[in-house]
C-alpha positions in Angstrom: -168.5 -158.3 -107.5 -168.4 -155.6 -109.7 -171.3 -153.7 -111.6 -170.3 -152.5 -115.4 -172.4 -150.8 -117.5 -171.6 -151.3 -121.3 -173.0 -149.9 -124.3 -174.1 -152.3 -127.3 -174.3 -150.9 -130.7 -176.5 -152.8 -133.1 -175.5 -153.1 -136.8 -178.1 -152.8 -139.2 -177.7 -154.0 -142.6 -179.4 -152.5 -145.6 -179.4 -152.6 -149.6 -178.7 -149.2 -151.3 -177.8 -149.2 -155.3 -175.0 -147.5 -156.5 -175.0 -145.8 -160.2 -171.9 -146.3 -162.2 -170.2 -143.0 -160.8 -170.7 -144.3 -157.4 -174.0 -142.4 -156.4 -176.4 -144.5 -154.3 -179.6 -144.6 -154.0 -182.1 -146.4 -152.1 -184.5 -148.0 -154.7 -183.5 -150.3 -158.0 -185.5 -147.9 -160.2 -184.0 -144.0 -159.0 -180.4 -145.8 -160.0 -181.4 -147.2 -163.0 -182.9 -143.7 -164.0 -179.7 -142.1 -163.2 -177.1 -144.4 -165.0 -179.6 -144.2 -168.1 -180.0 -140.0 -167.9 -176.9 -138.3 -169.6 -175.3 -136.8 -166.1 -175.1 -140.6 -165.3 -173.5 -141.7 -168.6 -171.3 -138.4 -168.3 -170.6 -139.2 -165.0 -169.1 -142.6 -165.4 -167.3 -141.7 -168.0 -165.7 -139.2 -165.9 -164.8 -141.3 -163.2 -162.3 -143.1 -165.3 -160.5 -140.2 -165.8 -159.7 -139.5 -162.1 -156.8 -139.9 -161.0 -156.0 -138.3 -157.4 -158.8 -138.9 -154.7 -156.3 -138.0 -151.7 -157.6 -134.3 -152.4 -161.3 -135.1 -151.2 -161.9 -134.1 -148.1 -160.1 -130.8 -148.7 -162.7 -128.2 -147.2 -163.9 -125.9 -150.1 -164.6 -121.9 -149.9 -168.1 -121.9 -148.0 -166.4 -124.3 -145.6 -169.3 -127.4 -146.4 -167.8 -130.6 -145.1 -169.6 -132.1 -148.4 -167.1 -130.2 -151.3 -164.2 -131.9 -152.4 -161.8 -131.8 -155.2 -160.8 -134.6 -157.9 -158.0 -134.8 -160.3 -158.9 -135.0 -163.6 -156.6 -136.4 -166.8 -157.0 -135.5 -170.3 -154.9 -138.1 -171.4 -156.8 -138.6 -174.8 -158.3 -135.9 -177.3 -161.9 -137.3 -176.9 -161.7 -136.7 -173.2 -161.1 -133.0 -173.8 -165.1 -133.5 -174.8 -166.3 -136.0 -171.6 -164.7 -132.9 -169.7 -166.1 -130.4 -171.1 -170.1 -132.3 -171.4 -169.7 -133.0 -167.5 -169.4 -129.5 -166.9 -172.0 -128.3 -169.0 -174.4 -131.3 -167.8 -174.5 -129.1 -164.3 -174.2 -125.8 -165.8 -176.0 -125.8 -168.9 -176.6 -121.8 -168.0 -172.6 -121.2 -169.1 -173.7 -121.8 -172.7 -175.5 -118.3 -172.9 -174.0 -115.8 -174.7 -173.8 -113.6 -171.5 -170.9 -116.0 -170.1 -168.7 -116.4 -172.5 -165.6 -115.5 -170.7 -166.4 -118.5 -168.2 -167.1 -121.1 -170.7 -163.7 -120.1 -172.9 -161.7 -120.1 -169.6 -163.1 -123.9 -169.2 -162.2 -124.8 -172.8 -159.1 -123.2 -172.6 -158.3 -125.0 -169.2 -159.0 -128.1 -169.9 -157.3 -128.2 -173.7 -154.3 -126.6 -171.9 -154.4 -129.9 -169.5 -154.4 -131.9 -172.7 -151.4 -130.4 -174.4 -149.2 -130.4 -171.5 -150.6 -133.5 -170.2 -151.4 -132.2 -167.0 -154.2 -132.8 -164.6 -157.2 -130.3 -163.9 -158.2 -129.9 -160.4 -162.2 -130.0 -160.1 -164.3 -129.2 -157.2 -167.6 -131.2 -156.5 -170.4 -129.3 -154.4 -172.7 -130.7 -152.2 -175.0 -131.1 -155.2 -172.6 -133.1 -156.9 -172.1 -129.8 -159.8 -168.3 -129.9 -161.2 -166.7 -126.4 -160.7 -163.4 -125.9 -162.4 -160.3 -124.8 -159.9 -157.5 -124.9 -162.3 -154.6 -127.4 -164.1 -152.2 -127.9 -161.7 -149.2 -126.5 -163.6 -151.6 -123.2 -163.1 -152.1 -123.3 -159.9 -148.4 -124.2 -159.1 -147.3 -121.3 -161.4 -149.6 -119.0 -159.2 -147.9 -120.3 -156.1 -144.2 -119.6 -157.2 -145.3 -116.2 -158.2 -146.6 -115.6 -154.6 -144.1 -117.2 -153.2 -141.6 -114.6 -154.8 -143.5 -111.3 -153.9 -142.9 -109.9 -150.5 -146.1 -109.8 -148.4 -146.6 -106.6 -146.5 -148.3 -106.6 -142.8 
């Protein structure tokens, strides 16, 4: 006869709600809150546009496990605007006169993605605040130029 010890790992099963964008939460009423508040409306809206999830997971400057990046298409002129309120939605501080540079950059990026019909690469913190990387022709373009310089040790 031999004596075994073996673990046993008990399943528990509970309910959580999940918002339109995917958020959960843990009570009927906090995700009915959310999908009815603008960053839930913006949100879903949002999530139709994604089209790339094999990026999440990527880890982020500041090295949290919780960033991750989405691809974003601008496939139709009103989508240039879902972009755009998303963004503003978690920085509503970028519409001061004082960063101007950042929100043009943001307009410019994400018209850009429209015209060429390209995808815009989006970062998502642990917060669950957009921050804009770049189109992917952009960041592509930087690449090839890097590629070509010589890099000095």
């Amino acid at each position: 006869m031999k004596e075994v010890t073996k673990e046993r790992t008990k399943v528990e099963k509970y309910t959580v709600y999940e918002a339109v964008d995917g958020t959960e939460f843990n009570t009927r009423e906090d995700c009915q809150a959310y999908d009815d508040s603008a960053k839930g409306v913006l949100r879903g809206k949002l999530k139709s546009l994604i089209v790339n999830d094999e990026w999440n997971g990527w880890d982020l400057m500041g090295g949290n496990e919780d960033n991750q990046v989405i691809a974003v298409a601008v496939p139709h002129e009103p989508d240039i605007d879902i972009i755009i309120q998303n963004y503003y939605c978690d920085h509503p501080w970028i519409l001061q006169d004082s960063n101007v540079a950042r929100k043009e950059k943001l307009v410019a990026a994400v018209n850009q993605a429209y015209k060429d019909q390209d995808i815009i690469l989006f970062g998502i913190n642990c917060d669950d605040n957009l921050y804009l990387i770049d189109t992917r022709n952009n960041i592509i373009d930087r690449l090839n130029k890097l590629d070509k310089k010589e890099i000095e040790v």
